[in-house]
N, C-alpha and C positions, 0 to 999 in steps of 0.2 A: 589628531588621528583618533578616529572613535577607537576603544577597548574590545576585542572579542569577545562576547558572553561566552562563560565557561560553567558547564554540567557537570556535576560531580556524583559520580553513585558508586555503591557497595556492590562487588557479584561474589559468590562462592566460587570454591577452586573448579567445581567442574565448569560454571558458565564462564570461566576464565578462560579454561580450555578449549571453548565451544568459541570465542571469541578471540584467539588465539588462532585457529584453524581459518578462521575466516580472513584473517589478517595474509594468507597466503595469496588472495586474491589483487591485494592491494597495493598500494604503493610503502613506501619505507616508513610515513610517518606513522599507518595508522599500528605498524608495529610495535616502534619505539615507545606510542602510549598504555600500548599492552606491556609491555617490559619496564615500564617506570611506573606499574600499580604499587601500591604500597599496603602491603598487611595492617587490616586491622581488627585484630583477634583472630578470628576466623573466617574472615573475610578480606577484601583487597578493594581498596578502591583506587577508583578510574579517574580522567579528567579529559573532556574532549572539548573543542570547542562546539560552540552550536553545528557552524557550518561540517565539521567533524563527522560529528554523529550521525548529521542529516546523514551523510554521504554514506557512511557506517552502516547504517539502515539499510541501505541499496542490497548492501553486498550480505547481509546478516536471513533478507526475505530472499536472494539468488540462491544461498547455500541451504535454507529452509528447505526448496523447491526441486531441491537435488539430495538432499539426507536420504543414508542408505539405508535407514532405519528409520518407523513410526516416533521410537521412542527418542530421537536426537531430534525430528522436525519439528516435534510438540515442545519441545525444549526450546527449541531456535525459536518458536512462533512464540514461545510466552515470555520469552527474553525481548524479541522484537516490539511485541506488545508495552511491557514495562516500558522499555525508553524510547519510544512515540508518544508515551503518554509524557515522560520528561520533556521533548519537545514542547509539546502541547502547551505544558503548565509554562516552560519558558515562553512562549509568546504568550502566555494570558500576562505574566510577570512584566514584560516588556512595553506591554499596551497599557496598561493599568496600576502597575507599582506594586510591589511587595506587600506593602500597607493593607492596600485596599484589599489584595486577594485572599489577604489571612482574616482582614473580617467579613468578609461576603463570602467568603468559603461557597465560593461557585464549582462547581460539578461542572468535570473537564469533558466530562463522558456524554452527559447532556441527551437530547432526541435521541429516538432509535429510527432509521431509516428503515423500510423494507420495499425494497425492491425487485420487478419481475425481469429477468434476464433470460434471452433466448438466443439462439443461432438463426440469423437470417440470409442463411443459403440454403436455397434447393437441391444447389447440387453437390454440396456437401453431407447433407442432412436433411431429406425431406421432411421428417415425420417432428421438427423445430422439437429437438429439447429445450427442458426449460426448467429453470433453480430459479426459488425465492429465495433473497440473501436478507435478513438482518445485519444492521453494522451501523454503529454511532455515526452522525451527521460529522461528528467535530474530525473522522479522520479524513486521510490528506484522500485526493483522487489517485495519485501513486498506491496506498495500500489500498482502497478499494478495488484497484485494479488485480490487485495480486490474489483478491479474494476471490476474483471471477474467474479468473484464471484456472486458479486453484479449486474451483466449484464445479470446472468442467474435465478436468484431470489434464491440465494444459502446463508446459514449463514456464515459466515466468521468465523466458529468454529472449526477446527482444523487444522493437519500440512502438509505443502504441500513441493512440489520442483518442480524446472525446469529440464529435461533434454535431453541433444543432441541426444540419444538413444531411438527411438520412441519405440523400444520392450523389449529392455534389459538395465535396467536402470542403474545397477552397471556399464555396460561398456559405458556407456555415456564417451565421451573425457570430456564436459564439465557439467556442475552440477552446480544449485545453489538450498541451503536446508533451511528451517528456523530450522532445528535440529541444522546447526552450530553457528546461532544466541542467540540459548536459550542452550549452551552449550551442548546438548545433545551427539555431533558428529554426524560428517555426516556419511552414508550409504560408502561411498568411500572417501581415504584421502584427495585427489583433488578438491573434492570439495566446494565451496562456502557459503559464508549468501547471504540472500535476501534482508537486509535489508541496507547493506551498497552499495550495486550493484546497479547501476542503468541501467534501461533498456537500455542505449546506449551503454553499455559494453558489454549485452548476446544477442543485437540485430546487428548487425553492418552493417550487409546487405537487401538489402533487399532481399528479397524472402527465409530468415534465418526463419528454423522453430526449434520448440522445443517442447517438451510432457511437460504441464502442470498437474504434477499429484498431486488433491487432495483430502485429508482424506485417509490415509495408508490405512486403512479399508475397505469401499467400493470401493475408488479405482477409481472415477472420473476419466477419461482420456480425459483431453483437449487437440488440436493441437491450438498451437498459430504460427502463421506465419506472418511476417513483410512484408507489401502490399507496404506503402509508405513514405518516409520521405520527409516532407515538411516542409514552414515557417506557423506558426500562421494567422489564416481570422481574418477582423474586428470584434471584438466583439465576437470571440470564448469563450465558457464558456467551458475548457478542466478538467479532463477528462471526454467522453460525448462517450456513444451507438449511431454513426452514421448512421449504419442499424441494422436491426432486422429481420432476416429470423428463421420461425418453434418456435413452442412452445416450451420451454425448461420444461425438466421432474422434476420431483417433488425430493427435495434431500431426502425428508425423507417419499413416498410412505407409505400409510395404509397397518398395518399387518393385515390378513386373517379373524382377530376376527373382528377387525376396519370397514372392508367391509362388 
């Protein structure tokens, strides 16, 4: 029976708290790991398993996307930040050994993607806004997702996918779904999770577009298209809305009575 990889970090009392809250969302165990942190000095450390955390993440970018305050969501996004990137270094550690990664001291953070993202509904949106997003190649398509999201002032409250098929999404060649993350199944055998994919895998070229489609239901239709890959500017704070063209529409428009 393989071992569970387990992550071990340091938070301050208030990210403690901030992950604590989040834990209401959850199930029993992700409590009991909050509750068996262990002080040290002034700080308290964690232990999650990989598969843990992943999940942890889920609920840590939901609660981000609902803070009733600027100043808790930049909190929740720099806390979330931090342990994606623990993710991150556990699978480079996984593939490659401890050994190697402490002398090739590789940069987890790597390419910067920038990409142009639009609304492509008429009749939601004639006049196509449109956000350029910066955001490292290495993260998952899960938090890219949450960045478009969150670029067009959208919740990050349901289920979306990628696909190569901008009209007929079964025949997309490629696919990636958060259905086959949360065991659901995907829509076609072929395809993919989002959360273990990182954008440099569904991106590889540049001028590589894809149909961002989210909420089954209404049915969002983003084009994401890959403008340019470069290295990291001084002092880049990634991921970051480089521009901002047109007002983006409202996700959840006033019904008839409302107006």
């Amino acid at each position: 029976m393989t071992a569970k990889r387990q992550i071990s970090f340091l938070v301050d009392e208030s990210e403690l708290k901030l992950l604590d809250d989040v834990t209401l969302l959850m199930h029993d165990d992700a409590e009991r790991v909050i509750q068996r942190a262990k002080k040290e000095g002034a700080k308290f450390r964690l232990k999650f398993s990989y598969d843990e955390l992943d999940e942890f993440l889920d609920f840590i970018a939901a609660e981000a996307n609902h803070a009733e305050s600027k100043k808790k969501e930049d909190k929740l996004d720099n806390l979330y930040d931090r342990l994606q990137r623990m993710l991150e270094l556990s699978e480079l550690v996984k593939k490659h050994g401890k050994a190697k990664i402490l002398k090739n001291k590789p940069t987890v953070k790597g390419k910067v993607y920038v990409f142009d993202i639009w609304i492509n509904d008429k009749d939601k949106t004639p006049h196509k806004p449109l956000r350029k997003i910066g955001i490292f190649g290495t993260r998952s398509l899960y938090n890219f997702a949450r960045v478009i999201t969150q670029a067009f002032g959208f919740y990050f409250d349901h289920p979306f996918g990628y696909y190569s098929n901008m009209v007929s999404i079964n025949d997309s060649s490629a696919g990636y779904e958060l259905f086959v993350d949360i065991g659901e199944g995907p829509l076609t055998p072929h395809f993919k999770g989002v959360k273990k994919t990182k954008i440099s895998e569904a991106f590889s070229n540049i001028g590589a577009r894809m149909l961002f489609l989210f909420d089954y239901g209404d049915e969002w239709h983003f084009i994401v298209e890959l403008k340019e890959i470069r290295g990291p500017l001084t002092n880049e704070s990634l991921p970051a809305v480089l521009e901002s063209t047109g007002k983006a529409p409202m996700q959840y428009p006033p019904c008839e009575e409302e107006r």
